[in-house]
C-alpha positions in Angstrom: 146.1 292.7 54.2 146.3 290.4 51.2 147.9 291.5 47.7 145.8 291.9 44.7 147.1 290.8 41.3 145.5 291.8 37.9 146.1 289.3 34.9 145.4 288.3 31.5 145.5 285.0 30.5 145.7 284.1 26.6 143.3 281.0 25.1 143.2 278.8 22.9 141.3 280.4 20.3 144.3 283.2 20.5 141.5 285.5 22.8 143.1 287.8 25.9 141.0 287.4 29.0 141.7 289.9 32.0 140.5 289.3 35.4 141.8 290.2 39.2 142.8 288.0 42.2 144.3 287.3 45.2 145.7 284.2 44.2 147.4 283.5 41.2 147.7 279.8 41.5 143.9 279.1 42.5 142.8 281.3 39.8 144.9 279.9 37.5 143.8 276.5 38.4 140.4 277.1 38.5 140.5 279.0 34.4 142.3 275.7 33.6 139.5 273.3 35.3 136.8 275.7 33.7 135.0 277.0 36.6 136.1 280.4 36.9 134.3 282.3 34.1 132.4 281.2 31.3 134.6 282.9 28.9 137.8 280.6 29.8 135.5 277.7 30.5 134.4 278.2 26.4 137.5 279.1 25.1 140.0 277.2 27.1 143.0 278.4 28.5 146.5 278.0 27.1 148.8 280.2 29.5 148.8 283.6 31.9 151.2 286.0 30.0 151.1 288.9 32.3 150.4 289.6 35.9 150.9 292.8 37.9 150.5 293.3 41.7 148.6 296.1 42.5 148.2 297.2 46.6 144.4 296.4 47.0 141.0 295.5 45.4 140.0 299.2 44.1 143.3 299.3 42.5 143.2 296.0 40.8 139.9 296.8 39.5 140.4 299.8 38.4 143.7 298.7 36.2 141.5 295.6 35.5 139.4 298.4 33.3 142.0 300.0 32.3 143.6 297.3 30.3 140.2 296.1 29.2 139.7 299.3 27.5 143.2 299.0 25.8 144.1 297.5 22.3 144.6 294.5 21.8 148.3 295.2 20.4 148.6 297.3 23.5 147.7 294.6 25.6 150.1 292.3 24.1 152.7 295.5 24.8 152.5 294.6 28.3 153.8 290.9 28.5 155.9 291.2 24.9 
């Protein structure tokens, strides 16, 4: 059984973008080379600031909306 990770990553245009994943690295990597989303493939990323391990896909996803539906000055809460 593989760990889930939930994570927002901040861009270069100062935008948060959340997303889930099993690997950090890969997903990291692929925001970077722009083939992940089209959001981070427009905006470009500049660095993950948070990541939290959650016990399995429903989980992630649900905390995945979760901090979607949050502030933004909540959001930056988390990884301040």
């Amino acid at each position: 059984m593989s760990s889930w990770f939930v994570y927002i990553l901040k861009c270069e245009d100062g935008s948060l973008y959340t997303g889930i994943t099993t690997d950090i690295e890969r997903r990291l990597d692929e925001h970077q080379a722009g083939t992940a989303s089209k959001y981070t493939a427009a905006k470009g990323v500049k660095k993950m600031v948070y990541v939290e391990k959650v016990k399995d896909r429903s989980m992630a996803s649900r905390r995945e909306a979760e901090i979607k539906a949050l502030s933004r000055q909540k959001k930056q809460l988390l990884f301040k």
